[in-house]
TIPATOR-511525 format. One record per atom (N, C-alpha, C, O): residue in one letter; x, y, z. Coordinates in steps of 0.02 Angstrom, whole numbers, padded with zeros to 5 digits, always signed. Atoms other than C-alpha are relative to their C-alpha. Layout:
AXYZ...
***
This chain:
X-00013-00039+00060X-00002+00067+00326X-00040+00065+00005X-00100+00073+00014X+00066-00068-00021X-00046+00256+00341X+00011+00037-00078X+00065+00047-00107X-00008-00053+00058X-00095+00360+00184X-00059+00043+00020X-00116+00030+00038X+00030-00060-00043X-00145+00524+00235X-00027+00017+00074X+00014+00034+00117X+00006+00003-00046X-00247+00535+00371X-00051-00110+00038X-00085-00131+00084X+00048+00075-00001X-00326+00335+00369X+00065-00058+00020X+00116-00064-00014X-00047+00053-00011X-00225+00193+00451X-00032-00077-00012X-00081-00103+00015X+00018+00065+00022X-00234+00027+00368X+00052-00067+00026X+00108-00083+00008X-00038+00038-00005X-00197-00114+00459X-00007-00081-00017X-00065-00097-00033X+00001+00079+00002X-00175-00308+00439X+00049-00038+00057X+00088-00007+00093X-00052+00048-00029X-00081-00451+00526X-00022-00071+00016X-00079-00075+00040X-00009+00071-00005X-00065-00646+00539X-00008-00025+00058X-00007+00021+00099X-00013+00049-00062X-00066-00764+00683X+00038-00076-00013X+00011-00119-00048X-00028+00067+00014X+00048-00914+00679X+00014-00053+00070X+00034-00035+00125X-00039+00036-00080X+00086-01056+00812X+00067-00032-00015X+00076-00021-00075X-00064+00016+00002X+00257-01130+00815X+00016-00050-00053X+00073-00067-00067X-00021+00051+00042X+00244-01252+00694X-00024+00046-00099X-00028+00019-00155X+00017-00029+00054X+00196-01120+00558X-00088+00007-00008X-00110+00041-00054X+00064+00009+00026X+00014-01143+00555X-00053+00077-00007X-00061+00106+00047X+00065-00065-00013X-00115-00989+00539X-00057+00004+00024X-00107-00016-00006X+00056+00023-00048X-00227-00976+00682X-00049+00043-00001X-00035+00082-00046X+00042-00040+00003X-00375-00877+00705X-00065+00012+00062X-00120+00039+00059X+00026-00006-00078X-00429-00892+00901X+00023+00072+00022X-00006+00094+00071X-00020-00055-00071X-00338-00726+00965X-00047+00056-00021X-00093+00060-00061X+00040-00052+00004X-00399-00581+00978X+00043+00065-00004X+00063+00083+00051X-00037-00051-00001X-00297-00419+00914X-00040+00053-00012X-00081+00057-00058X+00033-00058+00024X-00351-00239+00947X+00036+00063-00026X+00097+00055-00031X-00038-00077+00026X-00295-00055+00882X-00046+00056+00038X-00105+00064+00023X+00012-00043-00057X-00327+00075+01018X-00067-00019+00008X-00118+00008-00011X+00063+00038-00011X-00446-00050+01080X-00080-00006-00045X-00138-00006-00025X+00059+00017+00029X-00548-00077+00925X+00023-00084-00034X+00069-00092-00075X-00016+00048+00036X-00552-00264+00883X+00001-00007-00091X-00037+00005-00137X-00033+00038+00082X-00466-00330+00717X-00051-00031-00034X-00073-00071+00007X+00040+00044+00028X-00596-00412+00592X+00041-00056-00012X+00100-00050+00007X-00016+00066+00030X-00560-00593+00521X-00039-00012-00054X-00101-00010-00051X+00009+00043+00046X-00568-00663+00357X+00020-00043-00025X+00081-00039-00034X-00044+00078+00021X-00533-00837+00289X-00008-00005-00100X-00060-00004-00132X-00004-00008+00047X-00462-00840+00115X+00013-00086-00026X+00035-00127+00014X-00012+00060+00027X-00450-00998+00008X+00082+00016-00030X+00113+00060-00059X-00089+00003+00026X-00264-01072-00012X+00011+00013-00085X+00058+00044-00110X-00012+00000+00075X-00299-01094-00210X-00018+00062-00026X-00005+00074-00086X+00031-00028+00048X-00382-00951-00239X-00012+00093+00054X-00057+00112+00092X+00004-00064-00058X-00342-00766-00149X-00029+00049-00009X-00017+00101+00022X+00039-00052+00056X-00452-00671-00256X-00058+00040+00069X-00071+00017+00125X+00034-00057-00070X-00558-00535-00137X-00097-00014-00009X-00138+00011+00028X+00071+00032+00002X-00742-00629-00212X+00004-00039+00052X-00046-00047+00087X-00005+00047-00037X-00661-00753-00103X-00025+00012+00072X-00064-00018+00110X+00005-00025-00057X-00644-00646+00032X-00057+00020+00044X-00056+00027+00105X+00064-00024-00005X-00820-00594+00037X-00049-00049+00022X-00102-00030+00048X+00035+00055-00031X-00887-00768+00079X+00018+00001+00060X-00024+00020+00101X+00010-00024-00074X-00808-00761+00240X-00014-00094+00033X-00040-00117+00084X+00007+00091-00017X-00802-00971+00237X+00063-00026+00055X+00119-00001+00062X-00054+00012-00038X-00708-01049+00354X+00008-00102+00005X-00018-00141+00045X-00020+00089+00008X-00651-01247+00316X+00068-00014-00040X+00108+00023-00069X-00059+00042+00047X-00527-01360+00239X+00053+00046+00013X+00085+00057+00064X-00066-00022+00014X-00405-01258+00161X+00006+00067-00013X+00052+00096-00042X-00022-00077-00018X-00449-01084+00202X+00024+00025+00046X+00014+00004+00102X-00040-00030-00035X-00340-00968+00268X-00005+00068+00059X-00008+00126+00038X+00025-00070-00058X-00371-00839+00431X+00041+00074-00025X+00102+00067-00028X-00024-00057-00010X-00319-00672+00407X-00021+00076+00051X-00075+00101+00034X+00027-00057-00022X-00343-00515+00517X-00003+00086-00033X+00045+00099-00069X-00012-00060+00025X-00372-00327+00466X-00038+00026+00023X-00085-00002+00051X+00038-00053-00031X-00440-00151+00513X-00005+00021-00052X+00037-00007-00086X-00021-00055+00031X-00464-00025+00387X-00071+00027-00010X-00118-00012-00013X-00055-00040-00020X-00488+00118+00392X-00010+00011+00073X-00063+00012+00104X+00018-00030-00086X-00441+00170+00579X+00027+00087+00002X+00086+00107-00002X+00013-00094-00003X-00474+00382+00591X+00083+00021+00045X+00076+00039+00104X-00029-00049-00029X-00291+00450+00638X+00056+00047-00022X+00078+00056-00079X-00040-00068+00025X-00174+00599+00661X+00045+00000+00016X+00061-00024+00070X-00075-00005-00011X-00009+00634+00643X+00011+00004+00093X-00023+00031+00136X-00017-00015-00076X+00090+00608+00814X-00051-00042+00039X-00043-00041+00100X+00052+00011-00028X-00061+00521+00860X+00049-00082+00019X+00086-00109-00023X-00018+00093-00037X-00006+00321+00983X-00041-00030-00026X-00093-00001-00041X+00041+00056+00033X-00083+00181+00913X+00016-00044+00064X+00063-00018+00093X-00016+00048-00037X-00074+00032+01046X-00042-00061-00038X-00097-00061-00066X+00001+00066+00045X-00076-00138+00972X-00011-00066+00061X+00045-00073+00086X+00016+00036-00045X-00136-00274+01101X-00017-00084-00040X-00069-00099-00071X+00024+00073+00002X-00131-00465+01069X-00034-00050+00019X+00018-00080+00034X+00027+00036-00060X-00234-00590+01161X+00005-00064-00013X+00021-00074-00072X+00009+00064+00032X-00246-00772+01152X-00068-00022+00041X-00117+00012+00056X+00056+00039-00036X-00356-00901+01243X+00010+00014+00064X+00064+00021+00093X+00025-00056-00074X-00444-00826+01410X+00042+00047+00009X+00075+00072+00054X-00009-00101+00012X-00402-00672+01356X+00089+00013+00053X+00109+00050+00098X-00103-00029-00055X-00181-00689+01419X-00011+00031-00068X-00037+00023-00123X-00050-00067+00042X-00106-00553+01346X+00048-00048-00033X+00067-00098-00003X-00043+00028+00031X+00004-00615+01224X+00065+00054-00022X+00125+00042-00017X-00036-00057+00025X+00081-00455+01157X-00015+00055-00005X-00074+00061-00022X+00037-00069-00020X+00069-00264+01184X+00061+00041-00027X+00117+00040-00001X-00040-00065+00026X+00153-00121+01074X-00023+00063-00014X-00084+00059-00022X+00008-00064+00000X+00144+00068+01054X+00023+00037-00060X+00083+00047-00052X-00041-00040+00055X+00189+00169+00887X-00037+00055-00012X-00099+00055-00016X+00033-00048+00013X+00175+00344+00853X-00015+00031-00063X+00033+00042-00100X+00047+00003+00079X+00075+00382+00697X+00077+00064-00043X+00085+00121-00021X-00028-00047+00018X+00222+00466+00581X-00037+00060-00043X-00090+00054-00073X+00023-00062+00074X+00196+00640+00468X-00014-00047-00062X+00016-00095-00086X+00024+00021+00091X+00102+00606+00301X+00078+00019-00051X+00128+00052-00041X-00051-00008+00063X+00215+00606+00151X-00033+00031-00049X-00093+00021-00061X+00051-00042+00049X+00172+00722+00019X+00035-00004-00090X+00068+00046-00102X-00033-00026+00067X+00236+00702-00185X-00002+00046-00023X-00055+00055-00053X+00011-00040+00056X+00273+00843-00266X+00034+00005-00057X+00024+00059-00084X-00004+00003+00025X+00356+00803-00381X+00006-00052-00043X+00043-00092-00014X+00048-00024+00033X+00296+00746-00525X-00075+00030+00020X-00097-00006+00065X+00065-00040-00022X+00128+00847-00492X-00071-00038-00022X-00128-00033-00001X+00066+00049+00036X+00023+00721-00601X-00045+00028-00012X-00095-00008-00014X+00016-00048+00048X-00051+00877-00676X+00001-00006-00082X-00041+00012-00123X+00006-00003+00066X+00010+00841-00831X+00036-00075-00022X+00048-00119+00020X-00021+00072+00027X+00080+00687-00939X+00093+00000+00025X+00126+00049+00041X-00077+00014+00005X+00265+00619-00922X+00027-00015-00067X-00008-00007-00117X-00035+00020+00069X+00373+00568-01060X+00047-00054+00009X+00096-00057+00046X-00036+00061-00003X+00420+00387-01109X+00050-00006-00038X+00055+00005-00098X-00075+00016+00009X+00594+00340-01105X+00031+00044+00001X+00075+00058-00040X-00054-00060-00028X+00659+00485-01014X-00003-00014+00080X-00044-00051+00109X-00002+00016-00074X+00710+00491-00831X-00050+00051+00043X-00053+00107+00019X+00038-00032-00036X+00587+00564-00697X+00014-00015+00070X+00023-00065+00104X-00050-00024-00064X+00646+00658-00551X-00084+00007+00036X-00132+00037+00013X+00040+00014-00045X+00528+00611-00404X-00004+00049+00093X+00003+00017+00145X-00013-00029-00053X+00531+00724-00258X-00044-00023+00066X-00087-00068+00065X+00088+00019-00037X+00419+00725-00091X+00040+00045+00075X+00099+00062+00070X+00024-00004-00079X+00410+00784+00101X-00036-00001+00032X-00094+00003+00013X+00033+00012-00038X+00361+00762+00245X+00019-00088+00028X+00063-00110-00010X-00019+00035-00009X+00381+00593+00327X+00038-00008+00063X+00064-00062+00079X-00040+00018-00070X+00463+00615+00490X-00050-00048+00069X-00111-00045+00074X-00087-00009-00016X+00534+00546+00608X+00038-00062-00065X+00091-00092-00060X-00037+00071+00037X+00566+00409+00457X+00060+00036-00040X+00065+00083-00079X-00065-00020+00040X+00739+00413+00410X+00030-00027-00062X+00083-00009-00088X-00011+00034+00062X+00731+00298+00262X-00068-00006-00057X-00126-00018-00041X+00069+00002+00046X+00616+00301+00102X+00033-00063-00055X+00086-00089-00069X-00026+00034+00079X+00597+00201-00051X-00035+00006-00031X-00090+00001-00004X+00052-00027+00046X+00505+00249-00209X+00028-00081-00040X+00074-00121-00048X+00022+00064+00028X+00431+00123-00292X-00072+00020-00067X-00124+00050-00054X+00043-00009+00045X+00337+00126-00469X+00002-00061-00035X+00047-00101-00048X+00037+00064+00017X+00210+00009-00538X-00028+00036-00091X-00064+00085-00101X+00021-00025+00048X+00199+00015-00737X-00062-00048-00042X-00068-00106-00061X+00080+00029+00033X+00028-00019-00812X+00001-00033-00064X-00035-00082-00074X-00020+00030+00034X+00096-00055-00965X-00006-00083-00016X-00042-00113-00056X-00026+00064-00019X+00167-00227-00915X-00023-00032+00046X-00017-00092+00057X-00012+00060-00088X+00116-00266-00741X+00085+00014+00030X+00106-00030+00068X-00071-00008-00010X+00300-00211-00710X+00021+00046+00072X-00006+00100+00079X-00014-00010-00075X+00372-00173-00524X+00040+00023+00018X+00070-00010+00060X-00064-00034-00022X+00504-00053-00500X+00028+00029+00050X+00004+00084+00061X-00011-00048-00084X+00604+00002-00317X+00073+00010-00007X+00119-00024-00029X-00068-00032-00007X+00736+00116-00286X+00057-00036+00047X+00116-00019+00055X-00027+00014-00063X+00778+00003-00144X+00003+00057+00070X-00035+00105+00063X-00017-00049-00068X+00824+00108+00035X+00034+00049-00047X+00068+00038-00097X-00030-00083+00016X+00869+00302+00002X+00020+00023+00077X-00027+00012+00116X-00012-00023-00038X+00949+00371+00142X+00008+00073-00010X+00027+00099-00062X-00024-00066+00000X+00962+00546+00192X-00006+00036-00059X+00044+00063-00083X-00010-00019+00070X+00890+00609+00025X-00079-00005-00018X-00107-00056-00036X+00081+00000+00043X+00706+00654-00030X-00020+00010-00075X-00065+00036-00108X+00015-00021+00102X+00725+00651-00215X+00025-00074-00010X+00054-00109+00031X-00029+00066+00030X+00761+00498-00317X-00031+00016-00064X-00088+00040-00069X+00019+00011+00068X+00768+00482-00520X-00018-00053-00004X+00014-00092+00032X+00027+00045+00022X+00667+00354-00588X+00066-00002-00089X+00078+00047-00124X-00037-00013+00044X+00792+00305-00730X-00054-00010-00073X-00110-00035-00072X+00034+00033+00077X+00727+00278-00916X-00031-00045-00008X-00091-00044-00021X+00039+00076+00020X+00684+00120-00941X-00039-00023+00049X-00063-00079+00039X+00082+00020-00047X+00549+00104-00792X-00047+00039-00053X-00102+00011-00054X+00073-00032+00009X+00430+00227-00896X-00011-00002-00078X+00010+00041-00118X+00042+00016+00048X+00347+00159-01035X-00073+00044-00005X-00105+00069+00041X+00063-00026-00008X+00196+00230-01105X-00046-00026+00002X-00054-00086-00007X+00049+00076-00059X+00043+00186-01023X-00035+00064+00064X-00029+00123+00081X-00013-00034-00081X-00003+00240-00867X+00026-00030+00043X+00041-00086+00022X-00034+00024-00038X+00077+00199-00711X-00007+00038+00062X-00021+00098+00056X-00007-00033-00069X+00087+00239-00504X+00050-00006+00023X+00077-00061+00028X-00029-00001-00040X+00207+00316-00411X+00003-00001+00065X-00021+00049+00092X+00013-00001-00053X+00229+00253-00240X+00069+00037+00035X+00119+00049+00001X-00066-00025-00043X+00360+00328-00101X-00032-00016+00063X-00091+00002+00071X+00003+00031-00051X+00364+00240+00071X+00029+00021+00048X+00070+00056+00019X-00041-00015-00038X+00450+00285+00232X-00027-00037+00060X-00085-00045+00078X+00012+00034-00051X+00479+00191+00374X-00031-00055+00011X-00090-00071+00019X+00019+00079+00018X+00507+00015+00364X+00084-00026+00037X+00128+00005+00067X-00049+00022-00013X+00632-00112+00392X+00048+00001-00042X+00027-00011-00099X-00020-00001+00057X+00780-00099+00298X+00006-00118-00008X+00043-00140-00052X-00010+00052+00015X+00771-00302+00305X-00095-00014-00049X-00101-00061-00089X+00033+00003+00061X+00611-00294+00202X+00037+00001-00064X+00019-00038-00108X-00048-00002+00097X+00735-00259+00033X+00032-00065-00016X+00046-00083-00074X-00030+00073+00000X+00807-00430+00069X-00058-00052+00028X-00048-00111+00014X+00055+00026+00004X+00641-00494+00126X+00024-00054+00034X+00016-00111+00012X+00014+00048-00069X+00683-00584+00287X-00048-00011+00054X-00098+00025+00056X+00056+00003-00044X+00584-00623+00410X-00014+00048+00051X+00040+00058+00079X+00016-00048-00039X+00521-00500+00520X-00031-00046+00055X-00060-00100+00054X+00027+00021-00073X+00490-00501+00718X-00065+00013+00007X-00091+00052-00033X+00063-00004-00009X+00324-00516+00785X+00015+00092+00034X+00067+00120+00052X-00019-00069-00031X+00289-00331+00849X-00078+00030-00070X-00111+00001-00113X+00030-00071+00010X+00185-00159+00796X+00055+00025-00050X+00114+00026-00033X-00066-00023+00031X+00278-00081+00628X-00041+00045-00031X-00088+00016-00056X+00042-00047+00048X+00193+00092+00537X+00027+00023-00074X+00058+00076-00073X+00002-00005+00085X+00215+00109+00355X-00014+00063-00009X-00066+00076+00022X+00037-00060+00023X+00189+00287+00291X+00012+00020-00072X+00067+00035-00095X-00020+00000+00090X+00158+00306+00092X-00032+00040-00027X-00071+00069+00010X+00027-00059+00044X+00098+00422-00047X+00008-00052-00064X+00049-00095-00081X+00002+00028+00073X+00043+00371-00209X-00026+00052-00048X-00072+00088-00029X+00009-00040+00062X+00032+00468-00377X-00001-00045-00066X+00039-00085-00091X+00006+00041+00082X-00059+00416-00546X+00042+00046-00059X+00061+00104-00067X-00067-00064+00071X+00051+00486-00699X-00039-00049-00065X-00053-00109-00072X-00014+00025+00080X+00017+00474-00884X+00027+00001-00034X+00037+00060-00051X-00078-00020+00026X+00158+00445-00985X-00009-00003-00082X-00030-00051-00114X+00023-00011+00098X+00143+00505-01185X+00070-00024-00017X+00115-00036+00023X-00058-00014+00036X+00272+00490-01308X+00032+00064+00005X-00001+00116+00004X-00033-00064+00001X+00428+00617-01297X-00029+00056-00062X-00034+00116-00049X+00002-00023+00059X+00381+00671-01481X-00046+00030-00011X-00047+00060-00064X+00052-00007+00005X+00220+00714-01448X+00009+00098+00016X+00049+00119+00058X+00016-00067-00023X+00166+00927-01452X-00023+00015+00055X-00044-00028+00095X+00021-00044-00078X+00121+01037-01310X-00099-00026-00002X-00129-00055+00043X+00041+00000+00040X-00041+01030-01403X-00048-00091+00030X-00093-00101+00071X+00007+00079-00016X-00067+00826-01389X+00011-00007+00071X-00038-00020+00106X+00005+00016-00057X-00009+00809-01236X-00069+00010+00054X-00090-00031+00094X+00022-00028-00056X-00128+00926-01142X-00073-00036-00017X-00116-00045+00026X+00031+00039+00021X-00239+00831-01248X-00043-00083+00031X-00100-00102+00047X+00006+00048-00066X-00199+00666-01156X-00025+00009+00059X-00059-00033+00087X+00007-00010-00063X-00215+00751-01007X-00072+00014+00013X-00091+00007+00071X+00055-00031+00015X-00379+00814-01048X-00063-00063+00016X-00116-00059+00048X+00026+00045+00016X-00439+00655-01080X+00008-00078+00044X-00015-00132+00028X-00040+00052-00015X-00352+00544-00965X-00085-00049+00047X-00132-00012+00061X+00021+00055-00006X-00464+00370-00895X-00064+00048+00048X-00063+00107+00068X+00088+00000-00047X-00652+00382-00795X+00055+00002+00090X+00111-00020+00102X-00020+00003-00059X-00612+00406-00615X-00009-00079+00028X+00021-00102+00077X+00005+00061-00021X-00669+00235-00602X+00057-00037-00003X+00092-00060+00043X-00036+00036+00021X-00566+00157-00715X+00094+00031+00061X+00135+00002+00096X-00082-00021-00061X-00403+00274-00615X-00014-00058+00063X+00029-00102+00073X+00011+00023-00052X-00479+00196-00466X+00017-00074-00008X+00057-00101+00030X-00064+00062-00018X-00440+00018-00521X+00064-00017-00034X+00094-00070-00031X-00068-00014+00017X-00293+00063-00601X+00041-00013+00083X+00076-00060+00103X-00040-00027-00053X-00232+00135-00435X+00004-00071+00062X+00050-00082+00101X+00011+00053-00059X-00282-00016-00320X+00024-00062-00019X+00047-00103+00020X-00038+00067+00041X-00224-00153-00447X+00074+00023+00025X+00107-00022+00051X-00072-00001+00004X-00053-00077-00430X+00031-00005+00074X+00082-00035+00090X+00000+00016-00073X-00077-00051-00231X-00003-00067+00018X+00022-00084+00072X+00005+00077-00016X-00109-00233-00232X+00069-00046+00012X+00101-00074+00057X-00064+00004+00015X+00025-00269-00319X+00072+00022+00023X+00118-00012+00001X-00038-00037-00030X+00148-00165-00230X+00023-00043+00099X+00071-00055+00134X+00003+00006-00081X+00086-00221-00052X+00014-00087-00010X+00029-00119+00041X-00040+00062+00006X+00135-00402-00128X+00055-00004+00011X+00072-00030+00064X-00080-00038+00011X+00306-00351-00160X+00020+00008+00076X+00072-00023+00088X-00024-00017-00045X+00326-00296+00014X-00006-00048+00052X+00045-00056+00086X+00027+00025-00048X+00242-00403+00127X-00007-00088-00010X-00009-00133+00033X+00004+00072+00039X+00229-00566+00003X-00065-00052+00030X-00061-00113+00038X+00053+00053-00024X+00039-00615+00072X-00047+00038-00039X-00053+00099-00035X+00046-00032+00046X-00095-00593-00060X-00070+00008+00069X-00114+00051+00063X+00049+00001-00020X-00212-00623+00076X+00008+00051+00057X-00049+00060+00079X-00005-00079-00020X-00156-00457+00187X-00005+00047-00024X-00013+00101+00005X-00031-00051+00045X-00127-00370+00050X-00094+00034-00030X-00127+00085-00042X+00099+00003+00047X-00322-00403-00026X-00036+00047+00076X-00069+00098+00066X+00024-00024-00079X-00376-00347+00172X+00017+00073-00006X-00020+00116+00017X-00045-00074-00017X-00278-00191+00163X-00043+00030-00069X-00037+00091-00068X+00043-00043+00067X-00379-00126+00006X-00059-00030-00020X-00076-00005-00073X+00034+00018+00029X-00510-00216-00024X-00072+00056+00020X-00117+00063-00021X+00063-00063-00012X-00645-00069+00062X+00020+00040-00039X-00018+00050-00086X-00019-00069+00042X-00563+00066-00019X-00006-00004-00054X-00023+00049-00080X+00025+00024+00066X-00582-00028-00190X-00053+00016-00005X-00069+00065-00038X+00067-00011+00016X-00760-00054-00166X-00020+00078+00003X-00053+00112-00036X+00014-00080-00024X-00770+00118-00092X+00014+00035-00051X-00019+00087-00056X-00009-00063+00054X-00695+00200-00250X-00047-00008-00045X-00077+00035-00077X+00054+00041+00078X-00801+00097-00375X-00058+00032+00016X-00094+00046-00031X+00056-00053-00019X-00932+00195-00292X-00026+00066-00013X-00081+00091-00024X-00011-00075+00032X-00881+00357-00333X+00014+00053+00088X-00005+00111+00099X+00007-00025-00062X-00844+00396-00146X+00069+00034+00004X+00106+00021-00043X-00044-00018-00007X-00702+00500-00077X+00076-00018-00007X+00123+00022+00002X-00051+00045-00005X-00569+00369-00097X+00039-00004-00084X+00094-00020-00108X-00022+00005+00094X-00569+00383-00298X+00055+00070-00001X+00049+00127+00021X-00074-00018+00020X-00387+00435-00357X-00043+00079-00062X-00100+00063-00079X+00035-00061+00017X-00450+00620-00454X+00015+00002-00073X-00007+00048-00107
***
């Protein structure tokens, strides 16, 4: 998963009968993968932080962040026991994706449609915008967009509240049907934007108001990572990759470090 210049990765190990192993050894331009073992009942990222390994916890692997640049090879190396190669792939880091539109400058307006723009993103030839409303907990995707860098968000996704817009490129289109995917190297490239959405009825006046006023950088910060959570569920359907794939950058924002949403 790349946003901006930071590549975030995760991935599983299984043996043939389904199980989740945690002997190999996977690197990313030869930096080994960490491991953490998550409890089956309980995937919560306190969990993650024990770092226990029995019964009925679960292995997971992850990097994050790994430092790179557009165009830049990644090589993905598998290993198992005495170090056989198991698997070996190559992907080249795509262009960042950039939103501009909405600008998240100023508030939106609930229960009207919002026209989403963006570039950048090559060589990916498919996107999908995807918004998470704060409101509800509520999970909205355009599905696959082909050939087309704009997409309306229709009406009834934007409640008022706040909420994140995500836009993705370069994926499978069998993610939307959420089949199984081949073992292999796959790069993700996404953008996310926080929006605050007022009432239509509201003055120029009020609004800028809202805007003026809008949440602690903290609080944005776990706004923004609750919904990333949530999102990277949706896609991938493993709370315990998903917790891996954000769980530094969480702590890291709660900090007040470079990572906090502005």
């Amino acid at each position: 998963m790349v946003n901006g210049s930071e590549l975030s990765v995760s991935a599983y190990v299984m043996d043939h009968e389904g199980n989740l192993l945690s002997d190999a050894m996977l690197t990313i331009n030869d930096e080994p993968m960490n491991i953490s073992f998550f409890a089956t009942e309980d995937m919560g990222m306190d969990t993650a932080e024990k770092g226990v390994q029995c019964g009925d916890y679960q292995p997971s692997y992850f990097l994050n962040p790994l430092n790179v640049n557009e165009g830049d090879t990644v090589d993905f190396v598998a290993k198992g026991r005495q170090c056989i190669t198991l698997y070996t792939s190559s992907v080249v880091v795509p262009e960042k994706i950039t939103i501009i539109e909405p600008s998240g400058d100023e508030p939106v307006h609930a229960g009207e449609p919002v026209v989403v723009r963006w570039e950048g993103g090559a060589p990916c030839s498919q996107f999908r915008v995807m918004y998470y409303r704060g409101s509800d907990d509520e999970m909205f995707s355009s599905g696959i967009i082909h050939g087309s860098t704009e997409f309306t968000m229709p009406a009834h996704w934007v409640d008022e509240g706040w909420g994140v817009i995500f836009v993705d490129g370069c994926f499978s289109g069998d993610e939307d049907d959420q089949k199984e995917k081949e073992s292999g190297l796959a790069i993700r490239v996404e953008a996310d934007l926080y929006v605050e959405t007022v009432d239509a009825s509201m003055s120029v006046r009020e609004m800028q108001e809202v805007a003026n006023a809008l949440d602690s950088c903290q609080a944005q910060c776990n706004d923004v990572f609750r919904a990333q959570i949530a999102r990277c569920r949706r896609i991938l359907w493993s709370p315990t990759e998903c917790e891996n794939l954000y769980a530094a950058r969480w702590r890291a924002c709660n900090q007040g470090c470079s990572f906090c949403p502005r």
